[in-house]
Residue frames as a rotation matrix with the C-alpha (Angstrom) as fourth column:
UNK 1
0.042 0.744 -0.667 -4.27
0.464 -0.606 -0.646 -9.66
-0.885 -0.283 -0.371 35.43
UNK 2
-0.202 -0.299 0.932 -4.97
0.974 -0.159 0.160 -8.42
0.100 0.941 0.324 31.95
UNK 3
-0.064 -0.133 -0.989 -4.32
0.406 -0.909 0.096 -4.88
-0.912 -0.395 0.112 31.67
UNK 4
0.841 0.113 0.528 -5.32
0.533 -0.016 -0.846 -2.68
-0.087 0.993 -0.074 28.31
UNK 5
0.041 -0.842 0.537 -3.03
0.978 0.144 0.151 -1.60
-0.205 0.519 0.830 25.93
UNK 6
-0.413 -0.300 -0.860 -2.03
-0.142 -0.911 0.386 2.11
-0.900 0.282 0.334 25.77
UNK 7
0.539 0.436 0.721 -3.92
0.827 -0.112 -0.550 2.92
-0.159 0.893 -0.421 22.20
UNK 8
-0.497 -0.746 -0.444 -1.26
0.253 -0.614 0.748 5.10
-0.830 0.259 0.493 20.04
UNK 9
0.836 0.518 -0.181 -2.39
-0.100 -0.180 -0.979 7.25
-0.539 0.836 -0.099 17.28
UNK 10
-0.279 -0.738 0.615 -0.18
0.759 0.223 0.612 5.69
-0.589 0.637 0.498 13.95
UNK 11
0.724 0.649 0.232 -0.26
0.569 -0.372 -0.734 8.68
-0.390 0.664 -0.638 11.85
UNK 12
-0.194 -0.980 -0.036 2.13
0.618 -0.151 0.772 10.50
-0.762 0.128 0.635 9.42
UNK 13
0.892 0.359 -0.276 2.60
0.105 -0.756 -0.647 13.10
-0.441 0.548 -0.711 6.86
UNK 14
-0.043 -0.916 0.400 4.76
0.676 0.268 0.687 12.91
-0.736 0.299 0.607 4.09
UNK 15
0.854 -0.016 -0.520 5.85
-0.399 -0.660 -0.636 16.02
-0.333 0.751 -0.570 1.73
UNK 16
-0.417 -0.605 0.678 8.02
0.652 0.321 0.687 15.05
-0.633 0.729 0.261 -1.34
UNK 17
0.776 0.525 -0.350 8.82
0.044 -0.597 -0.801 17.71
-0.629 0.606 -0.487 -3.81
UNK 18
-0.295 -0.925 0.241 11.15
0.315 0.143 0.938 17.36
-0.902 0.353 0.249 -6.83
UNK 19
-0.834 -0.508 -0.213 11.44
0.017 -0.410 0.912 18.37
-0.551 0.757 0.351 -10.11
UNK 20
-0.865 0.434 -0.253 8.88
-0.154 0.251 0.956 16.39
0.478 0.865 -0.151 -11.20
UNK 21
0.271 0.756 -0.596 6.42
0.681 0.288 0.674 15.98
0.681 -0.588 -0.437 -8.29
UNK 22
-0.646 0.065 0.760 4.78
-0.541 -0.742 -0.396 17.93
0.538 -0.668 0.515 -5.79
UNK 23
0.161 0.837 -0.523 2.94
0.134 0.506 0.852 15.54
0.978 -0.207 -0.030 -2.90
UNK 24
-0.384 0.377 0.842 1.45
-0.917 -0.052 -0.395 15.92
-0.105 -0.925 0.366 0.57
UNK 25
-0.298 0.275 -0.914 0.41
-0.228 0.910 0.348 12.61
0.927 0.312 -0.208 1.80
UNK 26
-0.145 -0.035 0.989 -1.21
-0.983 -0.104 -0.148 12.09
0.108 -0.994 -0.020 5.24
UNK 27
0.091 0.330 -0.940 -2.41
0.213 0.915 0.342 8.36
0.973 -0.232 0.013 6.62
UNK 28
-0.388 -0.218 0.896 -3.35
-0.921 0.046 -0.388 7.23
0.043 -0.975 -0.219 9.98
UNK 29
-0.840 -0.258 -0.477 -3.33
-0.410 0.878 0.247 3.50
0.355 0.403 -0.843 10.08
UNK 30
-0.609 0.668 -0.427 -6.43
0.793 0.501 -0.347 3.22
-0.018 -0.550 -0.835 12.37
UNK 31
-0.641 0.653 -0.403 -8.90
-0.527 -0.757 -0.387 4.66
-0.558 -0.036 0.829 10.40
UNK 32
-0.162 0.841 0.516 -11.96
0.222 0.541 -0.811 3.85
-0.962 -0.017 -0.274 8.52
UNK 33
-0.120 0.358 0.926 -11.48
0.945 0.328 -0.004 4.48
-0.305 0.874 -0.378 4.84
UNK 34
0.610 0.773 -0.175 -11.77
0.652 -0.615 -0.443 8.19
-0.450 0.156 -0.879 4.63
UNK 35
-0.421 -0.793 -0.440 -9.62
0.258 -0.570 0.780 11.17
-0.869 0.215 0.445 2.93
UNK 36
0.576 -0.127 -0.808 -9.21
-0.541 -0.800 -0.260 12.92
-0.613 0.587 -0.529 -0.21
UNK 37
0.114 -0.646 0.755 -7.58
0.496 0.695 0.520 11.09
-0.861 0.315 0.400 -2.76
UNK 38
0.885 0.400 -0.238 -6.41
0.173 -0.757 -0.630 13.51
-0.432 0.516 -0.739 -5.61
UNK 39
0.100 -0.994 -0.048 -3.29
0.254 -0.021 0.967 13.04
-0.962 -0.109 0.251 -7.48
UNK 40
-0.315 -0.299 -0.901 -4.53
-0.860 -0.312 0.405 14.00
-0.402 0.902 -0.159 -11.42
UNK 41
-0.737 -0.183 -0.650 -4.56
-0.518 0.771 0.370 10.59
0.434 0.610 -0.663 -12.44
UNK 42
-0.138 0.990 -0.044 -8.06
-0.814 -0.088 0.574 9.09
0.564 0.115 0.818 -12.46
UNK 43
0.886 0.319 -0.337 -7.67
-0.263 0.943 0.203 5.56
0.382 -0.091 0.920 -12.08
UNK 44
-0.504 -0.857 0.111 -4.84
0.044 -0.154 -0.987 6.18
0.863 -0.493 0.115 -9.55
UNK 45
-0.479 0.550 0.685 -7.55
-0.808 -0.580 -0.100 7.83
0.342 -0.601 0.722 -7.67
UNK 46
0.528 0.746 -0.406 -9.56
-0.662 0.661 0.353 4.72
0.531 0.082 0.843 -8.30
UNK 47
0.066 -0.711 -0.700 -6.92
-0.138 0.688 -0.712 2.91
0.988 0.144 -0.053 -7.03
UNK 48
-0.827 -0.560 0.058 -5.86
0.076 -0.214 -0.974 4.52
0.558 -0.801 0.219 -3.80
UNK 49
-0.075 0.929 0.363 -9.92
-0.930 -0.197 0.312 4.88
0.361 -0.314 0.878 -2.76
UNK 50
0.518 0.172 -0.838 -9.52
-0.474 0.873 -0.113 1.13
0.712 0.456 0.534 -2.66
UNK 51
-0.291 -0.873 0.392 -6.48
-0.187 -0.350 -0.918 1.47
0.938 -0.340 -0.061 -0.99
UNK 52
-0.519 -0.080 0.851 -7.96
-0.754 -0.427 -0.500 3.11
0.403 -0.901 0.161 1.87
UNK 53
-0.398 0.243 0.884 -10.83
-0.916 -0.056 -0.397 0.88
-0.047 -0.968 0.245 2.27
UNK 54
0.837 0.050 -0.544 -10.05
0.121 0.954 0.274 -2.46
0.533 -0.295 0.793 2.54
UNK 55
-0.655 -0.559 -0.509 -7.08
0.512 0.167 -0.842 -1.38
0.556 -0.812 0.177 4.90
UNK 56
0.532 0.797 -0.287 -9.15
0.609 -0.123 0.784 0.49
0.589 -0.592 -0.550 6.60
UNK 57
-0.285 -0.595 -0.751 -7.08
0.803 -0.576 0.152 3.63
-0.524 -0.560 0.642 6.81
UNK 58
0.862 0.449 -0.234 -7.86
0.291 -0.818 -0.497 7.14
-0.415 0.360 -0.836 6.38
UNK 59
-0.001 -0.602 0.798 -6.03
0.900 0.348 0.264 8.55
-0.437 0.718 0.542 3.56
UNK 60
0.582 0.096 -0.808 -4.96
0.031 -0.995 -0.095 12.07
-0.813 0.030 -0.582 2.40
UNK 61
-0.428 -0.788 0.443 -3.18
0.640 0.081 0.764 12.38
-0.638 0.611 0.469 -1.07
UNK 62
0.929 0.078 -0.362 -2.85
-0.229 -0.646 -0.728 15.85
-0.291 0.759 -0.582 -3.21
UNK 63
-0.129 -0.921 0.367 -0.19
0.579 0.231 0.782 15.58
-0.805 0.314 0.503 -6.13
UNK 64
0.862 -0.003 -0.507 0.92
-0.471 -0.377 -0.798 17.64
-0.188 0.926 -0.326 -8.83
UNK 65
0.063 -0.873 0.484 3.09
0.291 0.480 0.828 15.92
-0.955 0.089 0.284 -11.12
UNK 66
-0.515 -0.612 -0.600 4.31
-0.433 -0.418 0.798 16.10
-0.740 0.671 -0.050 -14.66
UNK 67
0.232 0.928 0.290 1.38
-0.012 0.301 -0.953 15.10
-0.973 0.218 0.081 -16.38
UNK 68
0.604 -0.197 -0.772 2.72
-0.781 -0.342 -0.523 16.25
-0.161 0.919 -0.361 -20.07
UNK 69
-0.322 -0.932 -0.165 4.94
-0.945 0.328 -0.011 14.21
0.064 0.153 -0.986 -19.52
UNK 70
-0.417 0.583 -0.697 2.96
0.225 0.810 0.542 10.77
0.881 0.069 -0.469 -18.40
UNK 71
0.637 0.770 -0.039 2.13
-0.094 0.128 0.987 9.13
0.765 -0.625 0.154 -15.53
UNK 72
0.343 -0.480 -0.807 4.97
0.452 0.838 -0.306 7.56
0.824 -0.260 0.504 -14.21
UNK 73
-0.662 -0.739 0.126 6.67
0.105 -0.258 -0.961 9.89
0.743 -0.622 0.248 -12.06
UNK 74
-0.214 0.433 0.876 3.53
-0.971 -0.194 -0.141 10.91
0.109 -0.880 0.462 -10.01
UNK 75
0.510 0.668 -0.542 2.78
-0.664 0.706 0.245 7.75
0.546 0.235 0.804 -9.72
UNK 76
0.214 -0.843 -0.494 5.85
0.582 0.516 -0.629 6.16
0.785 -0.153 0.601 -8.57
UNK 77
-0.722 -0.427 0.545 6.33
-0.113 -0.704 -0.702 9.39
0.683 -0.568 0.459 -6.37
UNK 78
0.405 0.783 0.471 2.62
-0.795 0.047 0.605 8.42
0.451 -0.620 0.642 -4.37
UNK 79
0.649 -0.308 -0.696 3.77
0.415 0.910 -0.016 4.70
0.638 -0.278 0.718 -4.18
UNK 80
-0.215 -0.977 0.005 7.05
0.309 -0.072 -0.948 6.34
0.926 -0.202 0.318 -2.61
UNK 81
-0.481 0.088 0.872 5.34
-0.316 -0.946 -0.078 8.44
0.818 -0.313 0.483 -0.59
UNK 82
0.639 0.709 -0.298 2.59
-0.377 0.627 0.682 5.74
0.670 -0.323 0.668 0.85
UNK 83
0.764 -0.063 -0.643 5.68
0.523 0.643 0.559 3.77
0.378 -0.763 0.524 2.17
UNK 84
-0.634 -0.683 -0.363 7.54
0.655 -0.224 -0.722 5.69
0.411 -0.695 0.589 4.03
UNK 85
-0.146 0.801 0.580 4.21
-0.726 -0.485 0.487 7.12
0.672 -0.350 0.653 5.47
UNK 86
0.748 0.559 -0.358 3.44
-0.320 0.777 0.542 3.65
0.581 -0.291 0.760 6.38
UNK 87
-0.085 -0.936 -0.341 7.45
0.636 0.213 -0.742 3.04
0.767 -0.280 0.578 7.73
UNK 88
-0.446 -0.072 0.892 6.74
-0.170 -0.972 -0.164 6.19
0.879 -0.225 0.421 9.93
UNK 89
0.582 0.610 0.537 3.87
-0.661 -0.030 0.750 5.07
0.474 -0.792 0.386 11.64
UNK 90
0.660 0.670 0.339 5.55
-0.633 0.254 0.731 2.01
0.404 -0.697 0.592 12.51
UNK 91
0.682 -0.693 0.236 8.25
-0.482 -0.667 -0.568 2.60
0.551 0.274 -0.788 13.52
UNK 92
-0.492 -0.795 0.354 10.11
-0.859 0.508 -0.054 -0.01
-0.137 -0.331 -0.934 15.75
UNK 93
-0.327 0.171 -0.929 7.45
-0.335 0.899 0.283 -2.73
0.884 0.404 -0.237 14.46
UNK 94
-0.999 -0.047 -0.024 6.60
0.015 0.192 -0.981 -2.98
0.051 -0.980 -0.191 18.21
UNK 95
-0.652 0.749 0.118 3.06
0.030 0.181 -0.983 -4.74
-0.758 -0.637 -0.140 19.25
UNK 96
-0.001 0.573 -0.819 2.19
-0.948 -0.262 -0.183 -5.30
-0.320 0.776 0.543 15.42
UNK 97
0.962 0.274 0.008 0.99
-0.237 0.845 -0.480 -8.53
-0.139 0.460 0.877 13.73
UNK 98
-0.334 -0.933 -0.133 4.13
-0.349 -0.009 0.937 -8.22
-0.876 0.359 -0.323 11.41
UNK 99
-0.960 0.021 0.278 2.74
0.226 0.644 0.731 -10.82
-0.164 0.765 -0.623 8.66
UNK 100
0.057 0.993 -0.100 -0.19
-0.375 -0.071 -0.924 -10.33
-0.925 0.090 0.369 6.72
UNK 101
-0.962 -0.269 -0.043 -1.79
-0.174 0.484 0.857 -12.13
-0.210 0.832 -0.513 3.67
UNK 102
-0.105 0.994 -0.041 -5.00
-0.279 -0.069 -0.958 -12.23
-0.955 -0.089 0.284 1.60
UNK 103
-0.755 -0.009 0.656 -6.27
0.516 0.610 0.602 -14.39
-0.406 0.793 -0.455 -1.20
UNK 104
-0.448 0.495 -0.745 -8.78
-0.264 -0.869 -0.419 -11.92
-0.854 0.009 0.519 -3.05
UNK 105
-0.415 0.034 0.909 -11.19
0.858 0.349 0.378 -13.12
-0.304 0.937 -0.174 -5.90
UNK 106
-0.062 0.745 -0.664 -13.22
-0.537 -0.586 -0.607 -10.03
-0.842 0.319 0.436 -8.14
UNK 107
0.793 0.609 -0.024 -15.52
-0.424 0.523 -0.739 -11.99
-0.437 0.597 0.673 -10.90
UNK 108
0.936 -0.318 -0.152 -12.78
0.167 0.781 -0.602 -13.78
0.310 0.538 0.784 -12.99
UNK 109
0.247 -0.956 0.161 -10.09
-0.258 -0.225 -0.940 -12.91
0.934 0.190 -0.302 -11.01
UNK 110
0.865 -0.196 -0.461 -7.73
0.488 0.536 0.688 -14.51
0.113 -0.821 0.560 -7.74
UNK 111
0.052 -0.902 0.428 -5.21
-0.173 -0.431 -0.886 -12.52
0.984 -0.028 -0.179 -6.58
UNK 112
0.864 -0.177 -0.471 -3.22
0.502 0.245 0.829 -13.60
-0.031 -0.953 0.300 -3.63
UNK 113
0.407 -0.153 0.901 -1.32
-0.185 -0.979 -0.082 -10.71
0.895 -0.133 -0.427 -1.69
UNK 114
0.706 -0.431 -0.562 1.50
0.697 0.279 0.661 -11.80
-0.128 -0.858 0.498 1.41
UNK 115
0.286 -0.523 0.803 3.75
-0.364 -0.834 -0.414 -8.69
0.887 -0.174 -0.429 2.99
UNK 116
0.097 -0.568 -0.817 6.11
0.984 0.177 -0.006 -9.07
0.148 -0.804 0.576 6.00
UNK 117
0.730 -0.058 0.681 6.44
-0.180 -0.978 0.110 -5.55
0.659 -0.203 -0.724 7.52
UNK 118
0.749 -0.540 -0.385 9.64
0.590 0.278 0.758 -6.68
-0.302 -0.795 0.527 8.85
UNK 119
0.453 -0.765 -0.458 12.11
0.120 -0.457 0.882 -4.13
-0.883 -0.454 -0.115 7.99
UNK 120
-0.369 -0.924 -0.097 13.65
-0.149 -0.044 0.988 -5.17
-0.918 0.379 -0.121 4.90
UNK 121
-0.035 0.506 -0.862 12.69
-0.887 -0.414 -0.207 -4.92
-0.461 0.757 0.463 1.37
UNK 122
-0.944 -0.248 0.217 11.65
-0.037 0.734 0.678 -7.90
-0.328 0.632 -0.702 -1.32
UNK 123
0.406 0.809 -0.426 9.14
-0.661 -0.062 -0.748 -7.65
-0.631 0.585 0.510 -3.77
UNK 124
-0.850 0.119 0.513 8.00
0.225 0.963 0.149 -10.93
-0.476 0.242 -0.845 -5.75
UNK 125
-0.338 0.687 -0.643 5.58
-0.756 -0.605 -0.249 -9.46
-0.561 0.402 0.724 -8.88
UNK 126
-0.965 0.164 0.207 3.50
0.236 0.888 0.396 -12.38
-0.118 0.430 -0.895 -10.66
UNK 127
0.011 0.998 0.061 0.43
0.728 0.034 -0.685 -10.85
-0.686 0.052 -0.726 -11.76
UNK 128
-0.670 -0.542 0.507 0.60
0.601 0.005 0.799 -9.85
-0.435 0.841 0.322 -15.33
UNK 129
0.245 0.929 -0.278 -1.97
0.127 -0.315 -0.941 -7.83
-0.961 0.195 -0.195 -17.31
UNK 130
-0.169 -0.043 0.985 -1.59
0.893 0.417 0.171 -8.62
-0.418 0.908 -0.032 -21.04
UNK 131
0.729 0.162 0.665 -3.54
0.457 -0.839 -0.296 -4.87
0.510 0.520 -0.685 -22.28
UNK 132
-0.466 -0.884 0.026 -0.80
0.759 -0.415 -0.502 -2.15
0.455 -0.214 0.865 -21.99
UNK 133
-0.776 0.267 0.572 -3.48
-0.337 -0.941 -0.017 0.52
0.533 -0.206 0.820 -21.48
UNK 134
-0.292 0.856 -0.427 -6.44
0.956 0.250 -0.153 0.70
-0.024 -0.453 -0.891 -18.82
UNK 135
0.980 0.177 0.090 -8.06
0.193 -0.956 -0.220 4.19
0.047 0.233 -0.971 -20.51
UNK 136
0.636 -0.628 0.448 -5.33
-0.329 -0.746 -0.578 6.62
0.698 0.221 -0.682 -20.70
UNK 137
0.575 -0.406 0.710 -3.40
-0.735 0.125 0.666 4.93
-0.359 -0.905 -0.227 -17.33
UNK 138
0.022 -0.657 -0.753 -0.23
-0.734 0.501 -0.458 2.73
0.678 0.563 -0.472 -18.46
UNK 139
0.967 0.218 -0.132 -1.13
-0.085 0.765 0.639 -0.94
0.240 -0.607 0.758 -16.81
UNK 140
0.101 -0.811 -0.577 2.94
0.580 0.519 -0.628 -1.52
0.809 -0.271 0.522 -16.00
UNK 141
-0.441 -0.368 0.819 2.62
-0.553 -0.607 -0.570 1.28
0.707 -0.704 0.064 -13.17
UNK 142
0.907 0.419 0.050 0.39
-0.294 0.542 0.787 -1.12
0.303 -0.728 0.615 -10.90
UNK 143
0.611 -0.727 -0.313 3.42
0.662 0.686 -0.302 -2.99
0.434 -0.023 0.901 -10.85
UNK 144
-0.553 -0.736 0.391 6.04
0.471 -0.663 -0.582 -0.12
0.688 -0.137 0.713 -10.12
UNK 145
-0.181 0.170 0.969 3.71
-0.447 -0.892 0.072 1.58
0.876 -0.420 0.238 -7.92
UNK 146
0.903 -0.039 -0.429 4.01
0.232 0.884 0.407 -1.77
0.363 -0.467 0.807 -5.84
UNK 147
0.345 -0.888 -0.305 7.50
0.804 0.447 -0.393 -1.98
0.485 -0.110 0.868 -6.17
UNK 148
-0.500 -0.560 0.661 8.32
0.074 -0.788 -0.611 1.84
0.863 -0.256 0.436 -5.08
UNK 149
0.451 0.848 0.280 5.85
-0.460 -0.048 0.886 1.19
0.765 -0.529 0.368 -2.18
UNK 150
0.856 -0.185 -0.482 7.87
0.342 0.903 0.259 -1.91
0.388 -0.387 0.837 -0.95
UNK 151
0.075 -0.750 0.657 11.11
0.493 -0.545 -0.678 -0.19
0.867 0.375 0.329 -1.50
UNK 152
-0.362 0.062 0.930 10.01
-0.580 -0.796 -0.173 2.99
0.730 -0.602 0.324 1.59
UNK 153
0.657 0.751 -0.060 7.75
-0.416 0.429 0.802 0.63
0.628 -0.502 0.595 3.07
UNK 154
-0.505 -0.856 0.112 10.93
-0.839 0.456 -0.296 -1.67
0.202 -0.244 -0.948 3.93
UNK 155
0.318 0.847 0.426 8.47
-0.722 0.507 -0.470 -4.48
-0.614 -0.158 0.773 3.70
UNK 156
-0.870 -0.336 0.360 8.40
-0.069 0.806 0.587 -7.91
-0.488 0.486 -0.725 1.62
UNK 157
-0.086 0.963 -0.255 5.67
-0.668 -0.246 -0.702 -7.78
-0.739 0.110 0.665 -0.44
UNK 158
-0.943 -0.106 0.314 4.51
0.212 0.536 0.817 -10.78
-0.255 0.838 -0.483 -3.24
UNK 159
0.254 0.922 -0.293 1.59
-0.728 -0.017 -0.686 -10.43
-0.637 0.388 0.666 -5.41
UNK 160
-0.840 0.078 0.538 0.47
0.399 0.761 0.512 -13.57
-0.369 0.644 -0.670 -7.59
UNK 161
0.024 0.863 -0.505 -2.28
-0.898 -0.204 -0.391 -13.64
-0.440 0.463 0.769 -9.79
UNK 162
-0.170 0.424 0.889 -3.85
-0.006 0.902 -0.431 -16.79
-0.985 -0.079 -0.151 -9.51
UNK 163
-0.571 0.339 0.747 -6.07
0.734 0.618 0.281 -16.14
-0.366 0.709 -0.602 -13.07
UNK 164
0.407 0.601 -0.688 -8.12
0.005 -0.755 -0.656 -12.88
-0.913 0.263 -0.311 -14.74
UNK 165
-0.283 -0.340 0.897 -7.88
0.956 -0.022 0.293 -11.78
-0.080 0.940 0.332 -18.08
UNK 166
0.560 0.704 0.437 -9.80
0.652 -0.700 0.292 -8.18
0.511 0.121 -0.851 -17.29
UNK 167
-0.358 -0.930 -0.079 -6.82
0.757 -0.240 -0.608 -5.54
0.547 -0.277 0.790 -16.78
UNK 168
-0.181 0.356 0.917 -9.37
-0.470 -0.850 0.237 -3.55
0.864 -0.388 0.322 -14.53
UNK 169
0.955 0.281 -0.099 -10.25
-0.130 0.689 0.713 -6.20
0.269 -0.668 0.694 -12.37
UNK 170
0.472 -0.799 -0.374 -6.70
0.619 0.602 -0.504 -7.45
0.628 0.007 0.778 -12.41
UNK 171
-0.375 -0.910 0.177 -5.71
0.532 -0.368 -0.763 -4.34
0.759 -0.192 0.622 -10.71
UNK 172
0.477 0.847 0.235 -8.79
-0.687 0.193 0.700 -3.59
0.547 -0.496 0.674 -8.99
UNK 173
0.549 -0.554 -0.626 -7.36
0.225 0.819 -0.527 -7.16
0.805 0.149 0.575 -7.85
UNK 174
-0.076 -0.994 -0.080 -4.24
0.637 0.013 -0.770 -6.73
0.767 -0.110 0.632 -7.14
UNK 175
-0.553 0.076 0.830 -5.04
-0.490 -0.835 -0.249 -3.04
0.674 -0.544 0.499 -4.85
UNK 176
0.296 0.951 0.092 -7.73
-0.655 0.132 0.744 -4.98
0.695 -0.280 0.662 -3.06
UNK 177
0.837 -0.269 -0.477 -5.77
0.326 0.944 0.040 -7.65
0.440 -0.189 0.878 -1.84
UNK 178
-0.376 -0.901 0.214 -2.48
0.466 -0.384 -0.797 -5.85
0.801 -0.200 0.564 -0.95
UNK 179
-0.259 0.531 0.807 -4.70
-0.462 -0.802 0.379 -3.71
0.848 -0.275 0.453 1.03
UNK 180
0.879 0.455 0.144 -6.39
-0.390 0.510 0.766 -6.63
0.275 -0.730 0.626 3.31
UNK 181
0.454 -0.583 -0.674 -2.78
0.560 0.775 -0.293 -8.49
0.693 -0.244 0.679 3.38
UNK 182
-0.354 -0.934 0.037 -1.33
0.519 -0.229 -0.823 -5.09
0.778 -0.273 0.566 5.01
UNK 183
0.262 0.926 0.272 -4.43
-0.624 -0.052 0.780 -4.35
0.736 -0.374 0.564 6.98
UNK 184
0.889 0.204 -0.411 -3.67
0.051 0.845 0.532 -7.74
0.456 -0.494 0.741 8.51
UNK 185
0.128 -0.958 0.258 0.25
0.754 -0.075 -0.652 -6.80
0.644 0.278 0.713 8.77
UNK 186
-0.653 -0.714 0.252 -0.09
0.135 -0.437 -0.889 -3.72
0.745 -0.547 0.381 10.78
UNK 187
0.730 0.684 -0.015 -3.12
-0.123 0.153 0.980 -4.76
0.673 -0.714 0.196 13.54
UNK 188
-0.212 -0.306 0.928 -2.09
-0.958 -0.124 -0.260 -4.38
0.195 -0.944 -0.266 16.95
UNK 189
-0.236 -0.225 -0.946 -1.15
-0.001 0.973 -0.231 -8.02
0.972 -0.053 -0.229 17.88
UNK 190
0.356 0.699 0.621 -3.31
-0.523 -0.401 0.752 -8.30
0.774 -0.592 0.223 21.39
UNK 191
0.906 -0.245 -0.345 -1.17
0.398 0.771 0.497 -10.68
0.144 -0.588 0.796 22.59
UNK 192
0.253 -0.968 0.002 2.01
0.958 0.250 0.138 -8.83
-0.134 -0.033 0.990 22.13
UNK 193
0.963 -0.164 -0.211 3.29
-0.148 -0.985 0.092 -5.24
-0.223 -0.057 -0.973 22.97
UNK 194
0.327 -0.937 0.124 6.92
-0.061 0.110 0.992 -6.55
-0.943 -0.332 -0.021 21.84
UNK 195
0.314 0.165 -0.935 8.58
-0.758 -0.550 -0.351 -6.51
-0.572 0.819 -0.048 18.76
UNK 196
0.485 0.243 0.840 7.97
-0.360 0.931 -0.061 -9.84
-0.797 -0.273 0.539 16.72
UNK 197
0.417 -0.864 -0.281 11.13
-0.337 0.141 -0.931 -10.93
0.844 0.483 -0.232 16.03
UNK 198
0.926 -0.148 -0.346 13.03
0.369 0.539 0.757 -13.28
0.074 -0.829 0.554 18.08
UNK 199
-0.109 -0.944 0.312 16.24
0.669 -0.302 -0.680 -11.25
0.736 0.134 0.664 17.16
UNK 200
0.145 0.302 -0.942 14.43
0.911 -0.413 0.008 -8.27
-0.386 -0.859 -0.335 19.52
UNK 201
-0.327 -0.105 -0.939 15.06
-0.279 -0.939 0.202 -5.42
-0.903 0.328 0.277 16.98
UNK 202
0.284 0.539 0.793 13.47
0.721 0.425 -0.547 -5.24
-0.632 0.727 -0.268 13.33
């Protein structure tokens, strides 16, 4: 007799303040793309809009960071912030997919994007971007704001980059794709209310 599934609301709020950063971060994994994205850093913004919708979560993010200083720390401090927002919601891994993965083209670019949300951390970066600058926004923080994601997340994450030469697209790219692979990663697995792992604990 099929019986529905209790419907849980995945949602979290993360505050991180330090020296160099001041962030509020909400998410609620079953949402539609909406929030406030607002962290100083344009094409962060641009980033995390993206973010929301192709996972199709609603997204809160205010930061003040050290701006005089660069980007890096707020940056790295959102990424931080994102996963262990995302760790929060989901929290014993119970009645999720677990695995998730998306091959993503934008005009001269292929990025392919595979994440385990099983617990434990490994990041696997292969998706270069030759210009150092994308406007005023230092192109190595895509990367790092990956890697400090994975890191909270407790997640495996690889990005490749199949082929682009356009270091907007490429990350454009890269945000797009991560997005659908972890989209796919934490769906409610309709077959399964158990946590998927044959070990029985993640």
């Amino acid at each position: 007799m099929y019986r529905p599934r209790k419907v849980m609301t995945r949602t979290a709020t993360i505050q991180r303040k330090t020296g160099e950063t001041d962030i509020e971060l909400t998410i609620n994994l079953d949402g539609n793309g909406q929030g406030v994205r607002s962290t100083g850093i344009g094409f962060l913004d641009h980033m995390l809009d993206l973010f929301a919708k192709h996972a199709l979560v609603d997204l809160d993010v205010k930061a003040v960071g050290d701006l005089q200083v660069d980007d890096h720390h707020t940056c790295e401090d959102v990424g931080i912030s994102l996963g262990q927002a995302v760790d929060q919601t989901l929290s014993n891994r119970a009645g999720i997919r677990r695995y998730g993965h998306f091959t993503l083209p934008m005009d001269e670019c292929l990025v392919t994007s595979a994440v385990d949300m099983g617990g434990r951390y490994a990041f696997e970066y292969q998706a270069p971007i030759a210009a150092a600058k994308i406007g005023s926004f230092d192109s190595e923080l895509v990367e790092h704001f990956w890697q400090s994601f994975a890191v909270n997340a407790r997640c495996n994450l690889h990005v490749l980059l199949h082929h682009g030469s356009n270091a907007h697209h490429i990350s454009e790219c890269v945000f797009k794709a991560t997005a659908r692979a972890i989209r796919m990663a934490v769906e409610s697995d309709p077959r399964s209310d158990s946590v998927p792992s044959t070990k029985g604990v993640l």
